[in-house]
C-alpha positions as CSV (number, residue, x, y, z in Angstrom):
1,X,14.6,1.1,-17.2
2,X,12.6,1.4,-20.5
3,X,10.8,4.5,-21.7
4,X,7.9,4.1,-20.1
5,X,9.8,4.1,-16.7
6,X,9.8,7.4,-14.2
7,X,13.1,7.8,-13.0
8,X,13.3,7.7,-9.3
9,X,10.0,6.1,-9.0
10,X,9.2,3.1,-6.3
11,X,7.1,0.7,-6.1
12,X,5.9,0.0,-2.6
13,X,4.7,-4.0,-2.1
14,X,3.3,-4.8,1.6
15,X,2.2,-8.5,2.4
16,X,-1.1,-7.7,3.8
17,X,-2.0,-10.8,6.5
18,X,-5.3,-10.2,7.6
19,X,-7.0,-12.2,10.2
20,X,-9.0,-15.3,9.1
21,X,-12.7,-14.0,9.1
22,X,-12.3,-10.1,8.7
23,X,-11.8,-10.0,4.6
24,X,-15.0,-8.2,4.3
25,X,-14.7,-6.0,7.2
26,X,-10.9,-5.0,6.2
27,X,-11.8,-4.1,2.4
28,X,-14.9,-2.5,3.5
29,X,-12.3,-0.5,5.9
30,X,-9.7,-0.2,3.3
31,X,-12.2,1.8,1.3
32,X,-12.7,4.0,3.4
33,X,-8.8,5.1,4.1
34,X,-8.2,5.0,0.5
35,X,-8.6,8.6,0.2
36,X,-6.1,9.2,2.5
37,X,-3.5,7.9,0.7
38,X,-4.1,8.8,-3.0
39,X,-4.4,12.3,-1.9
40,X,-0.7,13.0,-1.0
41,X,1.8,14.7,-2.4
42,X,4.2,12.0,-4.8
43,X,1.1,9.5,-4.8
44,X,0.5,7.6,-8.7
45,X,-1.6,4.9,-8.3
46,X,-2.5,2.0,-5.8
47,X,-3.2,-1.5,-6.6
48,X,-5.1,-4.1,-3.7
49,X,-5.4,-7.7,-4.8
50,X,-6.5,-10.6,-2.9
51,X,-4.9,-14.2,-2.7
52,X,-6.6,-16.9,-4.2
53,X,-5.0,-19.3,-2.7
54,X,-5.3,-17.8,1.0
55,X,-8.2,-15.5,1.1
56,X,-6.9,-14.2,3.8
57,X,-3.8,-13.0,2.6
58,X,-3.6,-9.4,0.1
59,X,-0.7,-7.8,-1.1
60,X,-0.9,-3.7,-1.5
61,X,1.3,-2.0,-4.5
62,X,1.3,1.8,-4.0
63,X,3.3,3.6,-7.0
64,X,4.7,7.0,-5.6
65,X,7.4,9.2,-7.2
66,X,10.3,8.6,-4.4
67,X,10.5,7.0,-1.3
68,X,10.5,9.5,0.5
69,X,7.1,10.7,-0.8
70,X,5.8,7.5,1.1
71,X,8.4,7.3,4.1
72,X,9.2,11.0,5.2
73,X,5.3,12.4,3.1
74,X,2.9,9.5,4.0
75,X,4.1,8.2,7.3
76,X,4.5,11.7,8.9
77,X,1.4,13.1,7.8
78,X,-1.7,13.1,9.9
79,X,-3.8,11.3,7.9
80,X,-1.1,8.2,8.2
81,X,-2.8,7.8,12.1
82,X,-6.2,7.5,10.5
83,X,-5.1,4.8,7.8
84,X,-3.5,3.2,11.2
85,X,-6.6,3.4,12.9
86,X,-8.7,2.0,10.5
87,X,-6.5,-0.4,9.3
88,X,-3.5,-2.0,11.4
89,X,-6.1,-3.8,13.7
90,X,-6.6,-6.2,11.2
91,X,-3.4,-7.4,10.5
92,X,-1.8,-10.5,12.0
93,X,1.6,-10.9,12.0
94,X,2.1,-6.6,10.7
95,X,2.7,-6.5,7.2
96,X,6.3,-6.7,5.6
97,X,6.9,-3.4,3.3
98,X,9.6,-3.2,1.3
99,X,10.1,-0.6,-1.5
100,X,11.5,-1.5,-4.9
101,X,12.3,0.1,-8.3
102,X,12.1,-0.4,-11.8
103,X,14.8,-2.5,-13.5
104,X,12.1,-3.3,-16.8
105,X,9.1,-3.0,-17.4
106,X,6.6,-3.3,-20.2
């Protein structure tokens, strides 16, 4: 880890495969359940980018200060059903989410 590195910190990457045809209704959707994730408690920073290559396909980085701030904080919290609702509908096969921290950076 360099300097510039919180200890403990995760990164969370999810592989976001949205159905062919709903790009604009999912990012339109994901806009609106933003909010409910920046707000909690061990939250940093979010990052959505879309494929190039298959416009179908996004992959979501969420920085939060532990894992557990997104595992035991996020995923229990009420406003986890509402990003569930307005989001999981989309998705086709569910995303893969895996959690990962610094080694270097910068």
């Amino acid at each position: 880890m360099n300097a510039h590195a919180t200890p403990g910190a995760t990164l969370e990457h999810a592989l976001l495969p949205v159905r062919p045809g709903q790009e604009e209704a999912f990012e339109a959707a994901f806009a609106q359940a933003r909010p409910l994730i920046s707000r909690q408690p061990g939250f940093t920073s979010l990052r959505l980018a879309r494929s190039l290559e298959t416009p179908s396909h996004y992959v979501l980085l969420v920085q939060w200060e532990s894992v557990e701030a997104h595992t035991e904080g996020f995923r229990r919290s009420p406003e986890y059903q509402q990003w569930k609702d307005l989001l999981h509908r989309f998705y086709d096969p569910f995303p893969t989410v895996e959690h990962f921290t610094d080694v270097l950076s910068g």
